[in-house]
C-alpha positions in Angstrom: 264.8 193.2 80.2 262.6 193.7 83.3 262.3 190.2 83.5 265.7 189.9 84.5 265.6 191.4 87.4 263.2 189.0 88.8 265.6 186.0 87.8 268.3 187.0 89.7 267.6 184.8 92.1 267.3 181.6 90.0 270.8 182.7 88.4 272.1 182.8 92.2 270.8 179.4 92.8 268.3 180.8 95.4 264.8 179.1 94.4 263.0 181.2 96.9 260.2 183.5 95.1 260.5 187.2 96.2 257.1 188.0 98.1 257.3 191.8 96.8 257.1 191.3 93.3 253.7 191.1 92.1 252.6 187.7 89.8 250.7 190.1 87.4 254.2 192.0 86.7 256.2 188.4 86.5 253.7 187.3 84.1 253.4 190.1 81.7 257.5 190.6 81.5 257.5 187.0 81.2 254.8 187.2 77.9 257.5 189.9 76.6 260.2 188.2 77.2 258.5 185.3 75.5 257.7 187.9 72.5 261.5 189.3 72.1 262.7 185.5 72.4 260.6 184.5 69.4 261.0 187.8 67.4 264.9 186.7 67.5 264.5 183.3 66.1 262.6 184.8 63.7 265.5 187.2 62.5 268.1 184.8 62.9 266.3 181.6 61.7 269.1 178.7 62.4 268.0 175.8 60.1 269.6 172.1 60.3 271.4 172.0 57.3 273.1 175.4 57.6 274.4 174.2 61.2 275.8 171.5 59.3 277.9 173.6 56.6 278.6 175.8 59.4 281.0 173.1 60.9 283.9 171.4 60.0 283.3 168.2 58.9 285.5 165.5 60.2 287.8 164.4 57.3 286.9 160.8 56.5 290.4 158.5 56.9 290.4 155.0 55.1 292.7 152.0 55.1 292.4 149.4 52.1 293.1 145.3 51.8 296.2 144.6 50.0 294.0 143.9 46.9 293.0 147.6 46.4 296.7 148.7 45.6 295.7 150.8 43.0 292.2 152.4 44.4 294.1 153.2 46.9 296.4 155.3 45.1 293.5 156.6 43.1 292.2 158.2 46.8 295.6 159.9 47.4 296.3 161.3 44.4 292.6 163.0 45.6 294.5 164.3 48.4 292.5 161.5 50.8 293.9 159.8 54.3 294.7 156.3 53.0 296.8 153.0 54.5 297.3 149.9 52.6 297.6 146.7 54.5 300.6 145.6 54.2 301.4 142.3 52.4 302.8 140.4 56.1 299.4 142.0 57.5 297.8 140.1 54.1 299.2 136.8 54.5 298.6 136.1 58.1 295.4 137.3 57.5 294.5 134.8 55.2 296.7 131.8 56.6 295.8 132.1 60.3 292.0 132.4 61.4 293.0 134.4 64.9 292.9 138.5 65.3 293.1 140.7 62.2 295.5 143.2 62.5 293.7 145.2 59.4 290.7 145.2 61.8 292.5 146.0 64.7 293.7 149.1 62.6 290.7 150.4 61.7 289.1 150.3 65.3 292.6 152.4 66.6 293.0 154.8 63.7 289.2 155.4 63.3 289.5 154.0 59.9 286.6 153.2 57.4 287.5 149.5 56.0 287.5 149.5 52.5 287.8 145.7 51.0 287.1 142.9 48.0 286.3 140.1 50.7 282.6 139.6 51.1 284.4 136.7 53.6 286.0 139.6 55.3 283.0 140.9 55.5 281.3 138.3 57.6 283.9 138.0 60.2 282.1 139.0 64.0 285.0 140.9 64.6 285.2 143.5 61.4 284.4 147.1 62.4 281.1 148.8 61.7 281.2 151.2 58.6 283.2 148.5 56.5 282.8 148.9 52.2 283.1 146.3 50.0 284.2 146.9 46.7 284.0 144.5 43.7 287.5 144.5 42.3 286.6 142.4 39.2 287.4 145.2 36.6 289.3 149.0 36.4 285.7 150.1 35.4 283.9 148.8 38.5 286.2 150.3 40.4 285.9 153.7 38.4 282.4 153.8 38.6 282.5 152.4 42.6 284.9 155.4 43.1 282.2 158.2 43.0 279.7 156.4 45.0 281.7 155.7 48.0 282.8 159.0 47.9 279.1 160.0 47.9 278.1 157.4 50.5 280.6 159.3 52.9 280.0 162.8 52.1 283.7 163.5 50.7 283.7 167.1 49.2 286.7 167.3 46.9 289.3 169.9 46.6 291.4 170.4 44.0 293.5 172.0 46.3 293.8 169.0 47.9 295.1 167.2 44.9 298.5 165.5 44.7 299.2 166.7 48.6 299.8 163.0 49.4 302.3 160.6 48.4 301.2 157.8 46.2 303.6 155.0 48.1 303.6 156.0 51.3 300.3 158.4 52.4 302.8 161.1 53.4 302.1 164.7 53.3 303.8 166.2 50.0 305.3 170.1 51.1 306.3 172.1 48.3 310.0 173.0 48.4 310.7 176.6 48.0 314.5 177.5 49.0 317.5 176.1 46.7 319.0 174.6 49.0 316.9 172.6 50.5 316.1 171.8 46.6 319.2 170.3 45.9 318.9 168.1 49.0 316.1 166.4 48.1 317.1 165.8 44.5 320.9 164.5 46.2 318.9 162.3 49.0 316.3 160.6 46.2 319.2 160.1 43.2 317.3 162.6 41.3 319.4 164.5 38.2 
């Protein structure tokens, strides 16, 4: 507490050192203000790890080739952030060798790539992150479900469940007045 009286003058911005303070005091205030600084970290220990749980972590967004149709379903019924390439995006990729729109995608939605092509793969131009999945069976895909998941740290919510549509990665809202009720069942042909 003494102590700060003799840094007023750094907060200021003056550098100059006040002549009538004597160096014994500065030194001893500055050994307790050393001993009440490390007293505190000592009651209020900060580790790494519960930094990290203390913040929000950023919500990982993905966007599939056309040959993960049903994976990608899979990660929004688990309430995930996922786009499909589409199947115009698909075929140019693989008639024409120029840009790739599914890359340019990932780089502009900050997108984790998420693919079957180890060719894909190679390309100099595919974005850093990128997951290749082996698409040869349900169960590969099943068991390759968890470990990406892992890999990226996804904490699942069951909360989080079923709050995305399956066809089009919308946000599903729960309808709560009549009205609007009978809308929606009007607008999609519903009985």
């Amino acid at each position: 507490p003494d102590f700060m009286i003799y840094c007023t003058e750094i907060d200021s911005g003056d550098t100059t050192i006040r002549s009538d303070v004597p160096r014994e005091d500065i030194k001893n205030n500055y050994k307790d203000l050393r001993t009440v600084l490390a007293s505190r970290r000592l009651n209020t220990h900060v580790s790494p790890q519960d930094y990290q749980h203390s913040t929000s972590p950023i919500p990982v967004r993905y966007i599939c080739d056309y040959t993960l149709n049903k994976f990608t379903r899979w990660l929004r019924i688990l309430g995930l952030d996922v786009t499909l390439e589409t199947e115009e995006e698909e075929k140019e990729r693989t008639s024409i060798g120029g840009k790739i729109a599914l890359f340019e995608h990932c780089k502009k939605e900050r997108r984790t790539l998420l693919t079957t092509s180890y060719k894909l793969l190679l390309r100099k131009d595919c974005p850093p992150g990128a997951y290749l999945l082996d698409p040869k069976s349900t169960s590969s895909l099943e068991q390759a479900l968890p470990r990406l998941l892992t890999t990226h740290g996804v904490k699942l919510k069951p909360c989080q469940f079923l709050t995305r549509c399956v066809v089009c990665n919308g946000n599903i809202v729960p309808v709560l007045d009549d009205n609007e009720k009978r809308l929606v069942f009007q607008e999609s042909a519903s009985p």
